[in-house]
C-alpha positions in Angstrom: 64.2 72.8 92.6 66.2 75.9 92.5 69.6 75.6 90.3 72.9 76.0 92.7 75.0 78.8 91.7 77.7 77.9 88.7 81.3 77.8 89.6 84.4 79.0 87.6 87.0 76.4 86.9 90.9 76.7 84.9 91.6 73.3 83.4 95.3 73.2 82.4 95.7 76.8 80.9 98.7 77.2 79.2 100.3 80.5 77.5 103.3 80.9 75.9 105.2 84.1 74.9 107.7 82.8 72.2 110.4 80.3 74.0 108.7 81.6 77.5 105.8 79.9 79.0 104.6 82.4 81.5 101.3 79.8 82.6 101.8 76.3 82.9 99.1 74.0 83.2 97.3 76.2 85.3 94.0 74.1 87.1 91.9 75.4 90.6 88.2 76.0 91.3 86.3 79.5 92.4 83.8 78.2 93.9 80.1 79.9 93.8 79.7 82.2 96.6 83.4 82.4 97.7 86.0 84.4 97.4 89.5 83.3 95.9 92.8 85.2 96.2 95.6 84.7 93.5 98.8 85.4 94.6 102.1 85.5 93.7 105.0 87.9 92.6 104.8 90.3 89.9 105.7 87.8 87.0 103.9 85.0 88.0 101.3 84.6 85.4 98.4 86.1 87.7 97.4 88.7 85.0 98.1 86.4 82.4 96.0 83.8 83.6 93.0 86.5 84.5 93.6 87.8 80.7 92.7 84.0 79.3 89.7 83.7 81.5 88.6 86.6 80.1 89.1 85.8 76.7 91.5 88.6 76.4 94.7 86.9 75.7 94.4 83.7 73.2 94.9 80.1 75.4 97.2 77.8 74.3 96.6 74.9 76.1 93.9 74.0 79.0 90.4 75.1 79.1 88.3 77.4 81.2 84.7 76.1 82.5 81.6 77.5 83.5 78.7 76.3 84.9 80.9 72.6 83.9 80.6 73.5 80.4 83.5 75.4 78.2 83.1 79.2 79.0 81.2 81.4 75.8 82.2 84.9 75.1 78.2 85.2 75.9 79.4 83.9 79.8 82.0 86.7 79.6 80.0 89.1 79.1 78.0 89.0 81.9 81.0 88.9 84.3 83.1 91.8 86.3 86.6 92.6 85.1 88.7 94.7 86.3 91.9 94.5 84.2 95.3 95.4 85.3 95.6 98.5 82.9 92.6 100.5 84.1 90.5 101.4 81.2 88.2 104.4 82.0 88.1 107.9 80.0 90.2 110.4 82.3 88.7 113.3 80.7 84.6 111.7 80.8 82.6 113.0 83.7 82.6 109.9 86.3 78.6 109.3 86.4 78.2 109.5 82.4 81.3 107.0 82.0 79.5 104.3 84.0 76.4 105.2 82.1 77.5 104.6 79.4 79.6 101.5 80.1 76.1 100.2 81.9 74.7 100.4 79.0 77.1 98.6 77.1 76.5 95.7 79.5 72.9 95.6 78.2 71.0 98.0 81.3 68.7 100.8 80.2 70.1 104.3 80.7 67.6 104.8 83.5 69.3 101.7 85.7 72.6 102.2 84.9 72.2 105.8 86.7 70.3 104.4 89.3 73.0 101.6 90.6 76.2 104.0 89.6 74.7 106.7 91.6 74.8 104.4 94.4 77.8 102.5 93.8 79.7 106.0 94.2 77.4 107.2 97.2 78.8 103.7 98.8 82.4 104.5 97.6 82.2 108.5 99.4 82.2 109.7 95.8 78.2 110.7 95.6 79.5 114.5 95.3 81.7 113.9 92.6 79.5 112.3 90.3 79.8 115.2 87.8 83.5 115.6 88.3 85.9 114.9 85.5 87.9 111.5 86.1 91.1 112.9 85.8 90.5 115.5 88.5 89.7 112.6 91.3 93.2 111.6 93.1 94.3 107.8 92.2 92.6 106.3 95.2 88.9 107.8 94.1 90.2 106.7 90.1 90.4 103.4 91.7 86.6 103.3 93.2 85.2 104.5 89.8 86.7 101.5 88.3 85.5 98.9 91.2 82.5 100.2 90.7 82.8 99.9 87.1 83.6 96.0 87.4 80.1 95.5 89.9 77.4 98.0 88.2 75.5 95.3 86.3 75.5 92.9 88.4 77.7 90.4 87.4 77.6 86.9 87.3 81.3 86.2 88.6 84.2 88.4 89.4 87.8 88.5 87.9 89.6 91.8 89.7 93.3 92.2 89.0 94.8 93.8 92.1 91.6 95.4 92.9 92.7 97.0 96.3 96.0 98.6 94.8 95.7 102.8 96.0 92.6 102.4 98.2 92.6 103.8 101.9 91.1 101.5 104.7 88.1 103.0 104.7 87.9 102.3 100.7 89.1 98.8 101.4 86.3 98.2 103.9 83.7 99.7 101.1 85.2 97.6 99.1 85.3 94.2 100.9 81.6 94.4 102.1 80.0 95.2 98.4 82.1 91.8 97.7 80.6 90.0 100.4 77.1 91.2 99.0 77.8 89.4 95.9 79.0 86.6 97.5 76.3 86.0 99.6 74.3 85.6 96.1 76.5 83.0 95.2 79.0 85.2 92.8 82.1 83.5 92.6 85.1 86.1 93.4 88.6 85.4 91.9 90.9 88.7 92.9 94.6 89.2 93.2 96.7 90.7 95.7 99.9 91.9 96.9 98.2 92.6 100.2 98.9 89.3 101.7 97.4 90.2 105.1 94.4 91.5 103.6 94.2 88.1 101.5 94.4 86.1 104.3 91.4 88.0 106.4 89.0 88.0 103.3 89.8 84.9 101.1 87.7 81.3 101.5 90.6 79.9 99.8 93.8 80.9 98.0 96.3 80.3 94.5 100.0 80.8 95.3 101.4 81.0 91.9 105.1 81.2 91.2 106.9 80.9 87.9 103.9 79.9 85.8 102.8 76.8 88.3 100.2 76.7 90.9 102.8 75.9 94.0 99.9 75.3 96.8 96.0 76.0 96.8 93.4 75.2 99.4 91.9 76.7 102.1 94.1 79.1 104.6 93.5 75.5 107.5 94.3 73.7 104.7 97.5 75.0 103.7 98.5 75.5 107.2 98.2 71.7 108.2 99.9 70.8 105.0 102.8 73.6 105.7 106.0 72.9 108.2 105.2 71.9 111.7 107.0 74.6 113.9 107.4 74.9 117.7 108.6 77.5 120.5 110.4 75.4 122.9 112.0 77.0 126.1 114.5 75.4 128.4 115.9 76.8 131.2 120.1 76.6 130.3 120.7 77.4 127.1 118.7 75.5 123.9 121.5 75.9 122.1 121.5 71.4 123.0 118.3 71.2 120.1 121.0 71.3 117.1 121.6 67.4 116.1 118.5 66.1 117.3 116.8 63.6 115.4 114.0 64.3 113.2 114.3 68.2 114.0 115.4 71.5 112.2 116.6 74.0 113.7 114.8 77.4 112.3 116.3 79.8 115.0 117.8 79.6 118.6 118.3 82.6 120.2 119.3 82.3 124.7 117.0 79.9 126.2 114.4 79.8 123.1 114.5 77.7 119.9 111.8 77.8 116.8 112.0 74.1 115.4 110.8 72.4 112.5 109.8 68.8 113.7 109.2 65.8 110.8 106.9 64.0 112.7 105.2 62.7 116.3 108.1 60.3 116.9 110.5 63.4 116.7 108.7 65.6 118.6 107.5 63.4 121.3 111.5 61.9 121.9 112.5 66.5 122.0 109.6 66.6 124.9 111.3 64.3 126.6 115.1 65.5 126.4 113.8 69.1 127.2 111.5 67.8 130.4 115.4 66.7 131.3 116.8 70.0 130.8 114.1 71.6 132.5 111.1 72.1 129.9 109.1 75.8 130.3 107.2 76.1 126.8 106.7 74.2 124.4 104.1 75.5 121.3 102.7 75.1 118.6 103.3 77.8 116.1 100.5 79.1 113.5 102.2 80.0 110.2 101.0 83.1 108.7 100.0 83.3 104.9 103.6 84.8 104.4 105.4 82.0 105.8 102.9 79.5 103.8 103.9 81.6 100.7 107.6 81.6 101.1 107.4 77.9 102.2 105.5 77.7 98.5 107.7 79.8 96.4 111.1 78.5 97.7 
């Protein structure tokens, strides 16, 4: 019977800096096969909490897991990590840098040419091979690094703002040699500003604010948890919404509020006054990841 693929879990972490505690009691799940995205604002322990899991910054409280066992610097090594502060040699021709850094990983000379070649012929880079790093623009310094987090194939991925300078056509390269891994059951923990782009690829999502996980689940799953909003229409002014019972009032503008309703009760007693005042819409409205992260961070 075949093994299923080991997930990633962050138990509590904890780190302090002095009398600040930038991560606080930290705990979600990236699941095998499924890809995570962390966000949050710049300060809110994302990199932090990336720098623990990779054993880069000291833990001072929690635990990370692999496989359901505490994580080994031997588990580590056989992940992808692309750190915040991008760590190639500007001055290194591109092909013999990821050489070199596949060999580090363990792969023979012979194989670490063999996938970087086409890693870069993937990323629109197979010309440049024998270019100097520092003479790519940023974006194209940005694929040599992705492609430095995926050459040996790892085992799980940890990408801090991964997407940060790439072009869409980079960001689609990008985004299907993830779903490759995926598909083999890699577990995929990246961050992002990008919250559009989070909320196309992600299985799931982190919203982090201050240190503290402030909602996680699945993108259905936060949006049943988040505020239930409404369009309602009325044909005299809806200006008549403000008081009601059980309701708050996000916005009213002419005939057209945006409502906030508590519960059924609430929102089946509004149908009613509004079928009164002569009822034309009333909707459900999806919240987007942006309103789910304000909602979050407020």
């Amino acid at each position: 019977m075949s093994q299923s693929p080991p997930a990633l879990e962050v138990i509590d972490l904890t780190r302090r800096f002095g009398d600040n505690t930038a991560v606080d009691a930290v705990s979600f799940v990236v699941e095998p096969g499924r890809m995570t995205g962390f966000v949050g604002a710049n300060g809110a322990g994302k990199t932090t909490t990336m720098r623990m899991i990779m054993g880069v910054l000291a833990i001072h409280g929690g635990e990370v897991r692999w496989d359901g066992r505490p994580i080994t610097a031997a588990d580590r090594s056989r992940f992808g990590y692309m750190p915040e502060e991008r760590g190639l040699y500007p001055k290194q021709q591109v092909l013999d840098q990821l050489v070199y850094l596949g060999q580090l990983r363990g792969m023979t000379r012979r194989d670490a040419a063999a996938e970087a070649t086409r890693l870069l012929e993937r990323f629109g880079l197979g010309g440049r091979t024998r270019d100097k790093l520092e003479s790519l623009s940023l974006g194209n310094q940005q694929r040599v690094q992705v492609a430095a987090s995926l050459l040996h194939g790892p085992a799980a991925l940890i990408l801090d703002e991964p997407f940060s300078g790439l072009d869409p056509v980079a960001v689609d390269s990008m985004v299907d040699l993830l779903r490759e891994r995926t598909r083999h059951g890699v577990p995929v923990l990246f961050s992002s500003h990008q919250l559009d782009l989070v909320d196309r690829l992600c299985d799931s999502l982190v919203i982090l604010s201050g240190g503290r996980v402030r909602a996680a689940g699945t993108g259905d799953d936060l949006r049943a948890a988040g505020p239930r909003r409404f369009r309602l229409s009325t044909e005299p002014d809806a200006g008549w919404v403000r008081g009601e019972p059980g309701v708050d009032v996000v916005d009213v503008e002419g005939t057209t509020a945006v409502l906030q309703i508590e519960d059924d009760a609430a929102r089946d007693r509004l149908v009613r006054r509004a079928a009164e005042r002569g009822l034309t819409e009333f909707t459900p409205l999806v919240p987007t990841l942006s309103d789910i992260y304000r909602e979050a961070v407020r």
